[in-house]
C-alpha positions as CSV (number, residue, x, y, z in Angstrom):
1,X,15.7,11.9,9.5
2,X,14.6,14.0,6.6
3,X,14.2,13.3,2.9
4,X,13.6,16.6,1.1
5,X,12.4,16.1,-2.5
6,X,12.6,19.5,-4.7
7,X,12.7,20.5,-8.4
8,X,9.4,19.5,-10.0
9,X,7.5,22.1,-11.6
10,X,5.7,22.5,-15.3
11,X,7.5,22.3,-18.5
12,X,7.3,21.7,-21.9
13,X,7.7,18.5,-23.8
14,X,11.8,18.2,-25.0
15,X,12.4,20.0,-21.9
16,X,14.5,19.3,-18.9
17,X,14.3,19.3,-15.2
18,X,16.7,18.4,-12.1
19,X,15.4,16.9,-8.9
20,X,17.2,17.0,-5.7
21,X,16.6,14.6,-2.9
22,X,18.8,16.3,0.0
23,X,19.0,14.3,3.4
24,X,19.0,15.4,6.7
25,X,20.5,13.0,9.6
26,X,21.5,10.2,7.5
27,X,24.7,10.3,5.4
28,X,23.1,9.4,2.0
29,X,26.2,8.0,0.8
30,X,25.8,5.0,2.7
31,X,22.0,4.3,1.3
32,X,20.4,2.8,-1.8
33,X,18.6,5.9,-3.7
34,X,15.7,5.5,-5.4
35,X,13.6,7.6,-7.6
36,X,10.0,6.7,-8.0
37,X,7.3,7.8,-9.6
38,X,3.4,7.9,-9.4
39,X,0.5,8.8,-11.4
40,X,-3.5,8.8,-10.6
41,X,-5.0,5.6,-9.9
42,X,-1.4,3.8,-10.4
43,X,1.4,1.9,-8.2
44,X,4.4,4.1,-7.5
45,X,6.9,2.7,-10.2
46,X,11.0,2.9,-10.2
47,X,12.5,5.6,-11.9
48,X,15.9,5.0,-11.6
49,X,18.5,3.9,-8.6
50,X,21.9,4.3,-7.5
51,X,23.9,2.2,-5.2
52,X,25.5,3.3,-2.2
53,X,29.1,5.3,-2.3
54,X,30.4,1.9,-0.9
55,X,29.1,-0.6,-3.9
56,X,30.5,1.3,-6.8
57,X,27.7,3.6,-7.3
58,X,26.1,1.6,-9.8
59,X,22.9,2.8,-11.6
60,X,19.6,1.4,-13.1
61,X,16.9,3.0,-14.6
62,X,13.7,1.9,-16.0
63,X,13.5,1.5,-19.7
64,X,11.4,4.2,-20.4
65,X,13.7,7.2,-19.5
66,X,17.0,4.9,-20.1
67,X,19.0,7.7,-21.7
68,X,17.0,10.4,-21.1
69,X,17.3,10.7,-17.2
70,X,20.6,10.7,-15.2
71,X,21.0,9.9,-11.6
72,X,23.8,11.3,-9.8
73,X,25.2,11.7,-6.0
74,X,27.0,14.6,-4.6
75,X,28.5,13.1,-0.7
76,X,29.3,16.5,-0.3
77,X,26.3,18.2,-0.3
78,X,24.2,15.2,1.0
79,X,22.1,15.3,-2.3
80,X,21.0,12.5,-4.9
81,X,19.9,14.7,-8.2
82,X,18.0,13.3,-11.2
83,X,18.5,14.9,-14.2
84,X,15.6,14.8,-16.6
85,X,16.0,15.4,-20.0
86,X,14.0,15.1,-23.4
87,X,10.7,14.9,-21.1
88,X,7.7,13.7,-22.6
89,X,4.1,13.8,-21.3
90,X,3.7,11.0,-20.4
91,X,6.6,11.5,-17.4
92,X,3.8,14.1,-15.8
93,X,4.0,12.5,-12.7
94,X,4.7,12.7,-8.7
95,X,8.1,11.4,-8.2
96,X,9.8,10.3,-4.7
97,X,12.8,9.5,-3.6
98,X,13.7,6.9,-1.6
99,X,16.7,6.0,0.7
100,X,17.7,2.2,2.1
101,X,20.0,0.2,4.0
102,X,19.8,-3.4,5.6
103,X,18.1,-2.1,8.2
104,X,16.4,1.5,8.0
105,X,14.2,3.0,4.3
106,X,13.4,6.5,4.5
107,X,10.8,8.5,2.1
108,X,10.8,11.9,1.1
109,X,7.9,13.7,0.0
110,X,6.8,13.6,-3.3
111,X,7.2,16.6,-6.2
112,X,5.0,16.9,-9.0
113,X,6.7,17.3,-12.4
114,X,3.7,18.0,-15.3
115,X,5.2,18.1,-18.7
116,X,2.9,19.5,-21.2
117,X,2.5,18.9,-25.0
């Protein structure tokens, strides 16, 4: 089982950026996704979350990127995305995504997104 985390990079503040978390042998459809992120010296912290294709696909996001950052499934490509938008500095951060059932959680590898002022 792979989690591949993608999509970070450097941009500037009001800018926008998409992260994929693709899967590999899981069907990611069936799993919690979670975004996190973490910064120096700090506890990773939820980004936003989507339920599984089965429970509605209902979403949550922290409230400091509530309606600036979308998260969104495609089943068909296996993918959870999160779509970043109006970035500020203070999102510079390394963010992870996160898959979970009852019984198995799965991380994928972090990907630095630096937003600069």
């Amino acid at each position: 089982v792979q989690l591949q985390a993608s999509g970070g990079g450097l941009v500037q503040a009001g800018g926008s950026l998409r992260l994929s978390c693709a899967a590999s042998g899981i069907v990611l459809s069936a799993y919690v996704v979670t975004w996190y992120r973490q910064t120096p010296g700090e506890q990773r912290a939820l980004v936003a979350a989507v339920t599984s294709s089965t429970s509605s696909m209902s979403t949550n996001y922290a409230d400091s990127v509530n309606g600036r950052f979308t998260i969104s499934r495609d089943n068909a490509k296996n993918t959870v995305y999160l779509q970043m938008d109006s970035l500020k500095p203070e999102d510079t951060a390394v963010y992870y995504c996160h898959a979970h059932s009852l019984r198995e959680d799965y991380w994928g590898q972090g990907t630095l997104v630096t937003v600069s002022s």
